[in-house]
C-alpha positions as CSV (number, residue, x, y, z in Angstrom):
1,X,16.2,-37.5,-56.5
2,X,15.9,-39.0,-52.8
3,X,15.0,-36.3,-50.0
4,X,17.6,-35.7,-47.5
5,X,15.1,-36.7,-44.5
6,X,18.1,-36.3,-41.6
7,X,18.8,-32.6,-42.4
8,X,15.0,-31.9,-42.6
9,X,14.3,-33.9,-38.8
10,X,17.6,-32.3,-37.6
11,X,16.3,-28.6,-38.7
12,X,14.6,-26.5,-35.8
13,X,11.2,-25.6,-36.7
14,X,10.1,-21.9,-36.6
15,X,8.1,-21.1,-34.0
16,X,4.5,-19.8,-35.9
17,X,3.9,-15.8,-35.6
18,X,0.9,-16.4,-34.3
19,X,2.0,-18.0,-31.3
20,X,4.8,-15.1,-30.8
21,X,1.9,-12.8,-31.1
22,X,-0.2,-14.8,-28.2
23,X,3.4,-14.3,-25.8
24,X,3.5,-10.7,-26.1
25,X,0.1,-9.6,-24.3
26,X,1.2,-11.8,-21.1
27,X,4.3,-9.7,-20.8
28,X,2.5,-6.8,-21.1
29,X,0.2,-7.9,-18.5
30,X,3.1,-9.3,-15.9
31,X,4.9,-5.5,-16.2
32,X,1.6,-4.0,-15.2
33,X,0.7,-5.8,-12.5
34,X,4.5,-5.2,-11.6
35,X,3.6,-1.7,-12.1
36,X,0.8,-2.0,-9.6
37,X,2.8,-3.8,-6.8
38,X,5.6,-1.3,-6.6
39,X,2.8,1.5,-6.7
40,X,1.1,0.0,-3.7
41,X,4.6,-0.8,-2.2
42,X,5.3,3.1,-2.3
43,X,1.8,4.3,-1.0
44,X,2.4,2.1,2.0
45,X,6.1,3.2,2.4
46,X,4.9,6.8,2.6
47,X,2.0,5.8,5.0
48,X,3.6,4.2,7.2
49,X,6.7,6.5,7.5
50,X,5.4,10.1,6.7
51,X,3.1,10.5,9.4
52,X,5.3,9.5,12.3
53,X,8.0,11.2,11.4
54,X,6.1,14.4,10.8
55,X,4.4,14.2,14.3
56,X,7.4,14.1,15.6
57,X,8.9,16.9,13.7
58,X,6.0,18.6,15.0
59,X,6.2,17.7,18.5
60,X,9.2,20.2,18.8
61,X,8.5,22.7,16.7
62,X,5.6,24.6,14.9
63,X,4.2,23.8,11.3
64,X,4.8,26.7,9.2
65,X,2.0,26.6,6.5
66,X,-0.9,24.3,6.5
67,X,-2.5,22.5,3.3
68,X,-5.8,25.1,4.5
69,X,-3.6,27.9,5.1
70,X,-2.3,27.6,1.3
71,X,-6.0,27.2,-0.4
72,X,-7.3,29.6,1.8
73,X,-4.7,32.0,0.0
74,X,-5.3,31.3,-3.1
75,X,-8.9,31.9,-2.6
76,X,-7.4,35.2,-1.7
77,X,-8.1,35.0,2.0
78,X,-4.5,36.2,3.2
79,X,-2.7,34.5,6.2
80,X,-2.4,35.7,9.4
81,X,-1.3,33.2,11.4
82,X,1.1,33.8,14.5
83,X,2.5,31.1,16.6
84,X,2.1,31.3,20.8
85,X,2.9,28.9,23.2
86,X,-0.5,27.1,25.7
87,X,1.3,29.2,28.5
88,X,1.0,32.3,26.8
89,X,-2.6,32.3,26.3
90,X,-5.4,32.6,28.6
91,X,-6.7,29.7,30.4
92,X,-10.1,30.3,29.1
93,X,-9.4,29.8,26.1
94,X,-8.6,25.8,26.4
95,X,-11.7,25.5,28.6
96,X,-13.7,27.2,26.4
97,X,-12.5,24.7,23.5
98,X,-13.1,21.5,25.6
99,X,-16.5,23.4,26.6
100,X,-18.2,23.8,23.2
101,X,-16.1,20.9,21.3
102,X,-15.0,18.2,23.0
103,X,-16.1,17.5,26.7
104,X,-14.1,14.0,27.2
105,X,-10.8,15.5,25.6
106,X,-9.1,14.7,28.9
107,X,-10.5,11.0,29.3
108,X,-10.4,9.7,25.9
109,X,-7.4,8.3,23.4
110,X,-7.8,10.2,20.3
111,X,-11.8,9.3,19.3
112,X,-15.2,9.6,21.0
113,X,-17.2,7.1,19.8
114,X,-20.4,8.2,21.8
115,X,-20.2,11.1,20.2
116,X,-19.8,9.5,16.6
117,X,-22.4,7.3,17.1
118,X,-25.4,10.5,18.1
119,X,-24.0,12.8,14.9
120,X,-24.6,9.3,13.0
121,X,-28.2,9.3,14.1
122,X,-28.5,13.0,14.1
123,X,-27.6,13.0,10.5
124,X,-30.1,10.2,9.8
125,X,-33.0,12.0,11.4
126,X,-32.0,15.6,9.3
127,X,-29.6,15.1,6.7
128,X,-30.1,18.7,5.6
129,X,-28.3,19.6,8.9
130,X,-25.0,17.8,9.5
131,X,-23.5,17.1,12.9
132,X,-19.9,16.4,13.3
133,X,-18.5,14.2,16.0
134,X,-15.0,14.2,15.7
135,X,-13.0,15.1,19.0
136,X,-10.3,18.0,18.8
137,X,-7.9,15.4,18.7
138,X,-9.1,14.4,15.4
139,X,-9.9,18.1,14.4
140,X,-6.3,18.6,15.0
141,X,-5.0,15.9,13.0
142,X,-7.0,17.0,10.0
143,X,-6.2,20.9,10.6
144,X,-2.2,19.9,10.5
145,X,-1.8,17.5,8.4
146,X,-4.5,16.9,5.7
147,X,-7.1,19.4,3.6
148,X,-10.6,20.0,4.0
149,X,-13.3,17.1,2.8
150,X,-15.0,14.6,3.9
151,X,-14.3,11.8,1.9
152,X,-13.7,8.4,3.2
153,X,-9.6,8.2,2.1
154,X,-8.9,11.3,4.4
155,X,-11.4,10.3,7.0
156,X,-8.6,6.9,7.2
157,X,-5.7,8.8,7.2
158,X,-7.1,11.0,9.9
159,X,-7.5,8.4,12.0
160,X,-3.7,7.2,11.8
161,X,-3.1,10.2,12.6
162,X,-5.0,10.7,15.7
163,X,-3.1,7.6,17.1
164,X,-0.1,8.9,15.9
165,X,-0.2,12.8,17.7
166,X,-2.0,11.0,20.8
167,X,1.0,8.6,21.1
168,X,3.3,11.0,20.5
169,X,2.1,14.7,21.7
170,X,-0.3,13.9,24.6
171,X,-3.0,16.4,25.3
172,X,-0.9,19.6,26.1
173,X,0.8,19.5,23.0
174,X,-2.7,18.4,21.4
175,X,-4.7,21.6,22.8
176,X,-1.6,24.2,21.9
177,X,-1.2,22.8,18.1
178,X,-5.2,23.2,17.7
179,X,-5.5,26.7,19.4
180,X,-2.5,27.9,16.9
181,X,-3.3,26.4,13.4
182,X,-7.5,26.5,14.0
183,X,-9.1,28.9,11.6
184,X,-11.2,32.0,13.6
185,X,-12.0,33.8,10.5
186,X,-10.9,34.2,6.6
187,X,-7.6,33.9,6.4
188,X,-6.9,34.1,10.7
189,X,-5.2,31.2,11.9
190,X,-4.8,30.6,15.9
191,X,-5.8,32.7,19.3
192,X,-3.1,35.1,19.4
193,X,-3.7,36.2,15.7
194,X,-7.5,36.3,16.4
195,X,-7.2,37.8,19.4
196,X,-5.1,40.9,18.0
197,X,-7.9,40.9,15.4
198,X,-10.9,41.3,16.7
199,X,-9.8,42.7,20.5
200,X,-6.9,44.3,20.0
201,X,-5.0,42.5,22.8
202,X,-3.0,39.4,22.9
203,X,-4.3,36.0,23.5
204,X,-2.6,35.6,27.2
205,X,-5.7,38.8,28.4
206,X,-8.3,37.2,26.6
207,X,-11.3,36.8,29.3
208,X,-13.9,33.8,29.8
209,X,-16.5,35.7,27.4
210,X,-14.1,36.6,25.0
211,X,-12.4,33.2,24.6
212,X,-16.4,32.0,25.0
213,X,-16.7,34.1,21.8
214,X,-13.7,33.1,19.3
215,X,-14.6,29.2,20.2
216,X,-17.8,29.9,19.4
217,X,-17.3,30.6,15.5
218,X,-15.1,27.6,15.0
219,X,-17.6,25.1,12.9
220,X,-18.0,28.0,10.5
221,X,-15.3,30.5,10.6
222,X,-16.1,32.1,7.4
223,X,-20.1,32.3,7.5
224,X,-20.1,34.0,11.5
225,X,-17.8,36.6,12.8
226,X,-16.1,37.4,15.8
227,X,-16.6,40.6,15.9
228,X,-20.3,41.0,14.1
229,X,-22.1,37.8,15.7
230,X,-25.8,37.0,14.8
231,X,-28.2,35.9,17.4
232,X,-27.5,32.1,16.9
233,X,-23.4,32.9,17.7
234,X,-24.7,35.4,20.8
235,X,-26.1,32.4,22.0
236,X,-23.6,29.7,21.7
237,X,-21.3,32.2,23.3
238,X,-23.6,32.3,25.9
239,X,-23.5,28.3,26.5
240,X,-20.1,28.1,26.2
241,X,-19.5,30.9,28.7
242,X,-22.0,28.6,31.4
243,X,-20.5,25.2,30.4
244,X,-17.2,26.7,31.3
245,X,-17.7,26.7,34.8
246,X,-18.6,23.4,35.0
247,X,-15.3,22.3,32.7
248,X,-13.6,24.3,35.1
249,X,-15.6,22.6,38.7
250,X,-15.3,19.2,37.6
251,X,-11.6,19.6,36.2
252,X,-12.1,18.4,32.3
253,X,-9.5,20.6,30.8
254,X,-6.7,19.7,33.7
255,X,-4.8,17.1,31.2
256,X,-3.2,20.1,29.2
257,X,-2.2,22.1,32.6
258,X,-4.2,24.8,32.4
């Protein structure tokens, strides 16, 4: 019986399972790096737009909580953290902060990189003993905005934004937002609630030696007190009063107006 040869060459061949088994991982593939790309799209998007929009929120009006203020309570710290404005506290108390941690906060833009480069080498020589060298500008952005760490992805978000609340708040704005949101003690956020604390008065009275004092516990707020200072806090208190003079002589705090 002859073979019907047309109907055989005219039939579509089936395409083997193996090969329709080979297709599928590509696809799988293609979605996730799909996956990936809108991910990074996203991260960017919310880079790029969150921080200046929240500087500028925050250029006109206070921040209400704070990532610290929120694990500081759940360590079960409390919060007492009242808001005042720069001209409603002492003018000590901005001198004292450009005194003891940032002595080029009126010339620079936001980083001090001669001051980054001797904690570098400081922290070389005695790693047991580290030295920061970030500027209150970037102490600020990190207070405000991010949580407490020092790993490299915050360290870069920092930075942006630094640029960001220089651009945007200048130095006035820059000095009040630290003295406000800056721990003092557990759970104590800003000068006037510090003040109240630990002398009973509000931050507008504070004097040189008492605003010499409350700076002088900020790298480590919950290891010295205010108000029961050991002989190493005595005296930084001390230099910070002296240097104050001189912050004062050669006008370094003038940018915020005080």
């Amino acid at each position: 019986m002859p073979r019907d040869t047309a109907s055989q060459r005219s039939k579509p061949r089936a395409r083997p399972a193996r090969a329709a088994r080979r297709s599928r991982p590509r696809a799988r593939r293609g979605g996730f790096w799909r996956f990936v790309g809108r991910l990074a799209l996203i991260v960017i998007a919310v880079l790029v737009i969150v921080p200046p929009v929240s500087v500028v929120v925050y250029r006109f009006i206070p921040p209400p909580i704070t990532i610290l203020m929120i694990t500081r309570l759940i360590q079960g710290h409390g919060m007492d953290y009242q808001w005042r404005s720069l001209g409603d506290m002492s003018p000590a108390l901005p001198r004292a902060a450009v005194a003891s941690e940032d002595a080029r906060f009126c010339s620079h833009h936001g980083f001090d990189f001669s001051a980054m480069e001797k904690a570098m080498k400081n922290n070389e020589r005695r790693p047991g003993r580290i030295r920061g060298g970030s500027t209150i500008s970037q102490q600020t952005a990190k207070n405000v905005f991010l949580w407490p760490g020092r790993d490299y992805v915050r360290k870069g978000i920092e930075a942006w934004y630094t640029v960001l609340i220089e651009a945007i708040w200048g130095k006035p704005r820059i000095m009040e937002m630290y003295l406000n949101v800056v721990e003092f003690g557990p759970g104590i956020y800003g000068a006037e609630a510090a003040s109240q604390h630990f002398f009973h008065e509000p931050a507008s009275k504070l004097s040189a030696a008492q605003s010499a004092r409350l700076i002088a516990v900020l790298p480590k707020p919950l290891s010295w007190a205010v108000d029961d200072p050991g002989r190493y806090v005595v005296r930084r208190t001390g230099h910070i009063d002296k240097a104050m003079g001189t912050i004062r002589e050669d006008g370094l705090a003038d940018c915020v107006g005080r």
